[in-house]
ROKEBA-897412 format. One record per residue (C-alpha): residue in one letter; x, y, z; residue number from 1. Coordinates in nm, 3 decimals, decimal comma, padded with zeros to 5 digits, always signed. Each point is the difference from the previous one (the first is absolute). Last residue first. Layout:
<lolums>
- A X Y Z NUM
...
</lolums>
This chain:
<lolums>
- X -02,011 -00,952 +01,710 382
- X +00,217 +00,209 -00,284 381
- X +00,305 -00,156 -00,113 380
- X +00,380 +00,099 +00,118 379
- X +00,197 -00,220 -00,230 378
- X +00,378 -00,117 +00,177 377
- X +00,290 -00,031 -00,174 376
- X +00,325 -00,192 +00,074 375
- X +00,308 +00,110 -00,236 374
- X +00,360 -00,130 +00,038 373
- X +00,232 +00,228 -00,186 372
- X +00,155 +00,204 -00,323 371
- X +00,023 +00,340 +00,003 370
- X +00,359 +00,124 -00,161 369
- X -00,168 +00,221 -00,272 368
- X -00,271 +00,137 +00,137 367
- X +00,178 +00,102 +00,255 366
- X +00,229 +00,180 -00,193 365
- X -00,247 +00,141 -00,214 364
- X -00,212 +00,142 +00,281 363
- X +00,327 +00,170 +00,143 362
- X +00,035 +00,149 -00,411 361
- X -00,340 +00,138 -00,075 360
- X -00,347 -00,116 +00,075 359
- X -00,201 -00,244 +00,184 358
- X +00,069 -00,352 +00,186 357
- X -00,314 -00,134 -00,122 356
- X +00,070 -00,386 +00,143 355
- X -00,092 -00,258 -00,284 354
- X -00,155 -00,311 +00,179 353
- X -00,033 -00,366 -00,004 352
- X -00,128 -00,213 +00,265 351
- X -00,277 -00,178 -00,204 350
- X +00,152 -00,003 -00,418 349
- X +00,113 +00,201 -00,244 348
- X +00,173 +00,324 +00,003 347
- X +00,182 +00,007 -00,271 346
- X -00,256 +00,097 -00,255 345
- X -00,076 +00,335 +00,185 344
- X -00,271 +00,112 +00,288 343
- X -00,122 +00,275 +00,181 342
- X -00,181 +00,140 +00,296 341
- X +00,017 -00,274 +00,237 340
- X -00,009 +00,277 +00,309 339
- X +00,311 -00,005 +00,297 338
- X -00,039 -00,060 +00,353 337
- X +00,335 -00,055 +00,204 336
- X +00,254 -00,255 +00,102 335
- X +00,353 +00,067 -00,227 334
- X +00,300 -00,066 +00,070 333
- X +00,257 +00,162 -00,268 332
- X +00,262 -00,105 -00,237 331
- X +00,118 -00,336 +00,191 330
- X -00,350 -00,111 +00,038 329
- X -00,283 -00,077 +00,278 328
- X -00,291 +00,070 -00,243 327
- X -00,368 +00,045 +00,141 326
- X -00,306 +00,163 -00,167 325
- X -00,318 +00,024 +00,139 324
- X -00,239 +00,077 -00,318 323
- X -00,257 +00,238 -00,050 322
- X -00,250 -00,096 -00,319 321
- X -00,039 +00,224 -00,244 320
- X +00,093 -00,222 -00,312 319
- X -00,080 -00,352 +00,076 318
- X +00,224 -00,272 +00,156 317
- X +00,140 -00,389 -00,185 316
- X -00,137 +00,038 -00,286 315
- X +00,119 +00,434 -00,039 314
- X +00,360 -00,144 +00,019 313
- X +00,105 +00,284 +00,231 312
- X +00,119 +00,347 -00,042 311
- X +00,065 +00,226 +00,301 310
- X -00,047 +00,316 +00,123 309
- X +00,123 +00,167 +00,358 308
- X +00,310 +00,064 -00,033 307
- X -00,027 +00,245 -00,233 306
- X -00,346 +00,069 -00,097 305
- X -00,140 -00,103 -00,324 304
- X -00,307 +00,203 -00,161 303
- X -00,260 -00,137 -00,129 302
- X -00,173 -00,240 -00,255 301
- X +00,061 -00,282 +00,120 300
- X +00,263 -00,133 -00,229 299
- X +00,228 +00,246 +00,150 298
- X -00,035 +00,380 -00,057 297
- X +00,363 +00,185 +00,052 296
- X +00,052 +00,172 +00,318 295
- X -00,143 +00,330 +00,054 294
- X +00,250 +00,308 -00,029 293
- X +00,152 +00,216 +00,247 292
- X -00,103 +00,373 -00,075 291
- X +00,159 +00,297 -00,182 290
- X -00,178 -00,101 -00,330 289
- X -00,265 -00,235 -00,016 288
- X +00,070 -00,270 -00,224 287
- X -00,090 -00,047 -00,371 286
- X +00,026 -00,372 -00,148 285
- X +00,156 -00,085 -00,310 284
- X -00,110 -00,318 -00,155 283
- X +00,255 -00,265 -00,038 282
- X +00,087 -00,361 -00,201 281
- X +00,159 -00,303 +00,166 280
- X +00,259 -00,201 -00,179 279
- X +00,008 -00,404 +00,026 278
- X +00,339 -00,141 -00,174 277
- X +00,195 -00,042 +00,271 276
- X +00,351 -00,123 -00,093 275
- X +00,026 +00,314 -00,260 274
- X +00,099 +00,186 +00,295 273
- X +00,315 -00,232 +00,123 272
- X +00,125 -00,017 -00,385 271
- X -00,100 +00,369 -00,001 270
- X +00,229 +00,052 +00,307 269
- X +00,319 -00,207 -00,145 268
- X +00,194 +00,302 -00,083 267
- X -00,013 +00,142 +00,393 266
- X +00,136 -00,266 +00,148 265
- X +00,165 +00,047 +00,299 264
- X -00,284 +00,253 +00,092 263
- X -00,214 -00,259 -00,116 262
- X +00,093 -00,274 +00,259 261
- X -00,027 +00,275 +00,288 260
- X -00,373 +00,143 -00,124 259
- X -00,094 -00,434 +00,020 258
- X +00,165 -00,050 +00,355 257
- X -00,184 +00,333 +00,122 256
- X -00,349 -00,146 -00,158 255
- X +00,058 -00,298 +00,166 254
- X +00,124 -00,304 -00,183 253
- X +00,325 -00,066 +00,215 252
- X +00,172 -00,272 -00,169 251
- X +00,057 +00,153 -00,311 250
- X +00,130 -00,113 -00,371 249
- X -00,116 -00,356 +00,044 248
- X -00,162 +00,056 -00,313 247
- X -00,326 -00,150 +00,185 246
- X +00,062 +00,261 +00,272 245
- X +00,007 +00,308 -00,271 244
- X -00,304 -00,186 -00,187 243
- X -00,184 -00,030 +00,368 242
- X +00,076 +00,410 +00,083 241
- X -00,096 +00,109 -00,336 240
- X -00,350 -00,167 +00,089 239
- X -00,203 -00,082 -00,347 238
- X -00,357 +00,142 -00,039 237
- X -00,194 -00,161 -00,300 236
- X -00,083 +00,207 -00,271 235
- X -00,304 +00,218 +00,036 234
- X +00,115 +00,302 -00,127 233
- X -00,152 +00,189 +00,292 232
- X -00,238 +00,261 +00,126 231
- X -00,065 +00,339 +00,116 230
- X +00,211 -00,015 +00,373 229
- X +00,043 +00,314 +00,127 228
- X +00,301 +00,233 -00,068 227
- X -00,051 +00,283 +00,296 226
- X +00,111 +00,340 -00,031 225
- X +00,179 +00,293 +00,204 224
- X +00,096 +00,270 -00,238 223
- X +00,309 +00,222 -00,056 222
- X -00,054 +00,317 -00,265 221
- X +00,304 +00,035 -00,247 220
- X -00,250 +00,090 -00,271 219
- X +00,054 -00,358 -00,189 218
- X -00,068 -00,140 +00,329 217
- X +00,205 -00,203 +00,250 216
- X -00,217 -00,272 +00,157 215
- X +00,053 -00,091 +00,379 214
- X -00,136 -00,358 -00,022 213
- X -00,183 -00,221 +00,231 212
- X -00,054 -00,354 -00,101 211
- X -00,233 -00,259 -00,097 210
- X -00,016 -00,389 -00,118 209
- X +00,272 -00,078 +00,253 208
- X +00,155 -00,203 -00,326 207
- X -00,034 +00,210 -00,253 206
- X +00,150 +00,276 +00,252 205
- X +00,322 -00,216 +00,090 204
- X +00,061 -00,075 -00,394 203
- X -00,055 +00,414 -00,056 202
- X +00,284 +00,025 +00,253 201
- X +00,223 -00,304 -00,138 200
- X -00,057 +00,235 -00,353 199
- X +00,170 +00,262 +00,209 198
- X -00,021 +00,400 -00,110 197
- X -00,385 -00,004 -00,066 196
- X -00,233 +00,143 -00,265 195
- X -00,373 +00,132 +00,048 194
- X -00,333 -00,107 -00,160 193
- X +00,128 -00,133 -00,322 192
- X -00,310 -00,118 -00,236 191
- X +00,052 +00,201 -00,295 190
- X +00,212 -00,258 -00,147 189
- X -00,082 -00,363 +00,144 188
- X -00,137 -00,148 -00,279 187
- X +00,284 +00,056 -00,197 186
- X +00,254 -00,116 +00,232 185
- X -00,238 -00,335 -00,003 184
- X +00,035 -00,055 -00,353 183
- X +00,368 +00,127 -00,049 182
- X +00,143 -00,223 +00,225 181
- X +00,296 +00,006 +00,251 180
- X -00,164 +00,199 +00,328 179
- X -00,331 -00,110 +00,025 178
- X +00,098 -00,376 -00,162 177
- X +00,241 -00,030 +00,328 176
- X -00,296 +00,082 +00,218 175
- X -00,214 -00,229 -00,189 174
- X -00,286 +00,077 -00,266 173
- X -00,321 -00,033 +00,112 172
- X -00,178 -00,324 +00,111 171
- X -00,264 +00,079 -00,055 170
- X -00,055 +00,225 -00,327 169
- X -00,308 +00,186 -00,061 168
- X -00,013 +00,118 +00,334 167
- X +00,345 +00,202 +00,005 166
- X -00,090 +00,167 -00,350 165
- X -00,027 +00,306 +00,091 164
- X +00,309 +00,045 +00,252 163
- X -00,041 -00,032 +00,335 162
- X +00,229 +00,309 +00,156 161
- X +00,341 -00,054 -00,026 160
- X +00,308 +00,080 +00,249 159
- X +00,284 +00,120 -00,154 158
- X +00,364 -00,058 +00,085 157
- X +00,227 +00,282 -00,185 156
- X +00,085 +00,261 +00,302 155
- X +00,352 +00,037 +00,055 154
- X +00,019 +00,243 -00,279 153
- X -00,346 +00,117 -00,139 152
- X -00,348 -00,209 -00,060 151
- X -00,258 +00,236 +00,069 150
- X -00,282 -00,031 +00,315 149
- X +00,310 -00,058 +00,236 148
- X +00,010 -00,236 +00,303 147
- X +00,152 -00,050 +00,355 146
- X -00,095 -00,266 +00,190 145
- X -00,226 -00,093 +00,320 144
- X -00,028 -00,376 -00,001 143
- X -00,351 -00,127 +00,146 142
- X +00,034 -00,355 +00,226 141
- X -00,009 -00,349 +00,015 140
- X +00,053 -00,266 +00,305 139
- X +00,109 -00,362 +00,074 138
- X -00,245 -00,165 +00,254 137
- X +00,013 -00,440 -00,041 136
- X -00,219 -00,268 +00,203 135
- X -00,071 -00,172 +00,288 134
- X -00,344 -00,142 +00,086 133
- X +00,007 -00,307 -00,187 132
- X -00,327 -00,179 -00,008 131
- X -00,050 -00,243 -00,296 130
- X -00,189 +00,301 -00,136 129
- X +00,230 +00,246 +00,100 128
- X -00,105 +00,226 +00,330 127
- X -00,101 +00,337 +00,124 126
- X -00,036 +00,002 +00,350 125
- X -00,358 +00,170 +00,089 124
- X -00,042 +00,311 +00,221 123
- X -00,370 +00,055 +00,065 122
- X -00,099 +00,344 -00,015 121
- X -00,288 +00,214 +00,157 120
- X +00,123 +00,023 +00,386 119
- X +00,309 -00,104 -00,041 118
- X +00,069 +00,287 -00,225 117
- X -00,258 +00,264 +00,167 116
- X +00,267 -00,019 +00,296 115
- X +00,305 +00,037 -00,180 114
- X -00,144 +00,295 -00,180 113
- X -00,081 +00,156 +00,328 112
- X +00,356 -00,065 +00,132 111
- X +00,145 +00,153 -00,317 110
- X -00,208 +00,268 +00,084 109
- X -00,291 +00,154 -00,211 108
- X +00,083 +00,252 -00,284 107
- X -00,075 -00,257 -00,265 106
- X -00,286 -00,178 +00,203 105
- X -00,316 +00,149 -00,200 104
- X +00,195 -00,135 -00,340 103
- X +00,024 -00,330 +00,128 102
- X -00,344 -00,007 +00,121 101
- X -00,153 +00,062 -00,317 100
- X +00,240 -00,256 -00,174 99
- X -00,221 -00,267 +00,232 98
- X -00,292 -00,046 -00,174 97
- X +00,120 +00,025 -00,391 96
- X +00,305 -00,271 +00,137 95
- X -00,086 -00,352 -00,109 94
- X -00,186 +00,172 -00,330 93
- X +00,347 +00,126 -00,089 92
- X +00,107 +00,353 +00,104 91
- X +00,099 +00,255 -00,263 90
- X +00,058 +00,309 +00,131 89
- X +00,081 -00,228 +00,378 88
- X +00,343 -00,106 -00,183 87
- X +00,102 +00,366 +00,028 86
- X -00,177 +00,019 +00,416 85
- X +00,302 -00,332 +00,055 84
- X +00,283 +00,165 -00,176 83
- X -00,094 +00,293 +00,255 82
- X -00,034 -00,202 +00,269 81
- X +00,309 -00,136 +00,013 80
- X +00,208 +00,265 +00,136 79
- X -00,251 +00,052 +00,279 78
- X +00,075 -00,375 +00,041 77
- X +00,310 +00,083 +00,188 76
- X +00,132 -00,408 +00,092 75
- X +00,056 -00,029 +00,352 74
- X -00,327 -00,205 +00,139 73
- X -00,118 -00,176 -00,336 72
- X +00,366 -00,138 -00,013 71
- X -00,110 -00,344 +00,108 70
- X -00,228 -00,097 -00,176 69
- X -00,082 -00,359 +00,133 68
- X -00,130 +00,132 +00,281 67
- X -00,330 +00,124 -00,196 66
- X -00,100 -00,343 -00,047 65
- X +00,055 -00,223 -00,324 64
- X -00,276 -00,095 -00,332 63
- X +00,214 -00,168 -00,233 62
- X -00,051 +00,145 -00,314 61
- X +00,076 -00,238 -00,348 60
- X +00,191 +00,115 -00,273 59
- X +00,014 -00,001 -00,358 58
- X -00,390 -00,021 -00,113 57
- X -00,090 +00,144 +00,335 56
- X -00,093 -00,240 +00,264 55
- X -00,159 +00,165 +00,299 54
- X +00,054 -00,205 +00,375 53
- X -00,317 -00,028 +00,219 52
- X -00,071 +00,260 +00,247 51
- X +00,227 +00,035 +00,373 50
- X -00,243 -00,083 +00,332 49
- X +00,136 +00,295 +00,261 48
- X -00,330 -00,151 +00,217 47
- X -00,254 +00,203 -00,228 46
- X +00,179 +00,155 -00,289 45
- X +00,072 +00,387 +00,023 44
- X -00,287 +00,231 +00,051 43
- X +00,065 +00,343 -00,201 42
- X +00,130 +00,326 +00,128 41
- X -00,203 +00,289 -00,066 40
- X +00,178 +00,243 -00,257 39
- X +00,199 +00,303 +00,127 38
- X -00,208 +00,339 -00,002 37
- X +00,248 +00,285 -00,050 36
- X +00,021 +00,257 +00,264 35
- X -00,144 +00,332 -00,086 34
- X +00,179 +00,298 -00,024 33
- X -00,228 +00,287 -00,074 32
- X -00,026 +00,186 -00,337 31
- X +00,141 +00,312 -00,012 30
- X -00,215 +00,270 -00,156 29
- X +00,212 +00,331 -00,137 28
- X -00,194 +00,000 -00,354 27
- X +00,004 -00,322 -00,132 26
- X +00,407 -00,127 -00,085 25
- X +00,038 -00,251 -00,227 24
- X +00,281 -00,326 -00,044 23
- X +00,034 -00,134 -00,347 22
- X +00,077 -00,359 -00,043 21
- X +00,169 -00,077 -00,371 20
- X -00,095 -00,379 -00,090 19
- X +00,238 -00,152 -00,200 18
- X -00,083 -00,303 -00,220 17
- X +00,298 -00,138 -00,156 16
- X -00,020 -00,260 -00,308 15
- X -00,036 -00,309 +00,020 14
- X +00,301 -00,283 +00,054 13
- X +00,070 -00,297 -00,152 12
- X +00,158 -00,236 +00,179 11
- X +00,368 -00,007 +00,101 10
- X +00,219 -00,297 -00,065 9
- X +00,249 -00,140 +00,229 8
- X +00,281 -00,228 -00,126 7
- X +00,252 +00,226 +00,094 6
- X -00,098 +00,092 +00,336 5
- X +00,038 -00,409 +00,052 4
- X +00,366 +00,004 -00,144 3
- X +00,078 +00,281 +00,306 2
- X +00,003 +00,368 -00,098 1
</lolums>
């Protein structure tokens, strides 16, 4: 987890909405296959005139030509489209008209949703105010750990739902306050959700804002559950990875640089901890059992899809809207469509983006070493 990764902070998040679909049978009628009706294709400009540029209250939108993206012809967008009909649930005014048509084209061709994108979208390049069209991606994803609902040996790190009084004192206490005070220790009992082995794990889910966790029951039952964000302490967030550099006790401030330096150091971890004083508080959220789960909700509202959500500065490009994403980098290339579907306190300003890598150990890793060039590219309605 680069120093970036560090400084992100998730928003709140609602609760989950599942909708169960249940299939019927009538009698022994079959219903016939019909072809789905695309929609029409709209007129594009006359003469292949571009619009006016956009300014956003971060950004400004530089109205470009289809040629300029590049990997519209390889990338799968099948495997977008599905980030891209979660967004449509709740479309902003620019979109009510067109989320219709998303939805219709879900089980269309890639090469019939290529076509209905250049025929209804404009691709603008995103740029700073004083016009800088490069920028930073770093990346963030959903631990999977391993919990129990009773405090027993090798599991002693709880993780706290809000407690009562969290709104009638702002800040709260700090993390080190949490754990060395009788105040805040107080205020806290009754409020354990489920214990950890690692504090550096519960430090890792504070700071994703979410996370997956196999939860041992009192009844030796196993249970797939998600921590979702409830709230915070509101103290200021403080990057491990910065005070570590700052120190000069690392050079390598990714999240693999950081594990190494405490594994040589395992009595100075609360010193390290008690560096970030901002905590985040959980609600425990059901999942399906036997089935993959939904991502986390961004700041949205729905779900995130790996590799295919991001979080933006929301002044510099609006919730919902499809982005062309491009980031030549040492971790990964990447030239595809993704959804701004999030957002977090680090990520601040025009070309900046948080890359939803997803869940479990391969997303943490490249979560945790992404750090590269960024050019992004808003795809607005005509």
């Amino acid at each position: 987890m680069n120093t970036f990764l560090l400084m992100r902070w998730p928003s709140a998040r609602a609760a989950w909405l599942l909708a169960a679909i249940v299939g019927s049978l009538a009698g022994c009628a079959v219903a016939p296959n019909r072809q789905p009706s695309w929609p029409e294709a709209r007129s594009t400009a006359p003469n292949g005139s571009l619009p006016a540029s956009i300014t956003q209250a971060q950004s400004r939108w530089v109205p470009v030509p289809w040629s300029h993206i590049t990997g519209l012809d390889s990338d799968d967008l099948q495997e977008a489209w599905p980030a891209w009909q979660q967004s449509c649930l709740r479309p902003t005014p620019a979109w009510k008209t067109l989320c219709p048509e998303v939805s219709q084209l879900a089980n269309a061709s890639a090469a019939a949703q290529r076509q209905w994108m250049r025929q209804n979208l404009q691709p603008y390049r995103v740029e700073s105010l004083d016009q800088r069209s490069e920028g930073l991606l770093t990346s963030y994803y959903e631990p999977v750990l391993s919990a129990s609902r009773m405090p027993r040996a090798g599991y002693n790190v709880p993780l706290y739902a809000p407690p009562a009084n969290l709104a009638q004192r702002k800040p709260w206490y700090t993390r080190q306050e949490m754990e060395t005070t009788s105040a805040a220790r107080n205020a806290l009992r009754g409020k354990e959700l489920v214990y950890l082995a690692d504090p550096v794990d519960a430090m890792v889910l504070h700071i994703q804002g979410s996370g997956l966790v196999n939860l041992s029951e009192p009844d030796g039952q196993q249970r797939l559950v998600r921590m979702a964000f409830a709230g915070t302490n509101e103290q200021p967030y403080k990057s491990i990875g910065r005070w570590l550099l700052d120190q000069g006790l690392i050079r390598d401030a990714s999240w693999p640089g950081i594990k190494d330096w405490i594994a040589r150091n395992p009595s100075r971890v609360n010193e390290l901890l008690w560096q970030n004083p901002r905590v985040v508080f959980f609600k425990e959220e059901a999942l399906p059992p036997g089935s993959t789960p939904p991502g986390p909700k961004g700041a949205q509202g729905v779900p995130l899809t790996a590799g295919r959500s991001i979080a933006v500065d929301q002044g510099s490009i609006p919730y919902g809207t499809p982005v062309w994403l491009r980031s030549p980098g040492p971790v990964t290339s990447l030239d595809k469509l993704v959804l701004a579907q999030d957002t977090g306190t680090a990520i601040v300003g025009a070309v900046r983006a948080d890359y939803y890598a997803g869940s479990g150990s391969a997303a943490g890793e490249l979560a945790g070493r992404m750090k590269q060039p960024l050019q992004l590219w808003v795809l607005w309605p005509k």
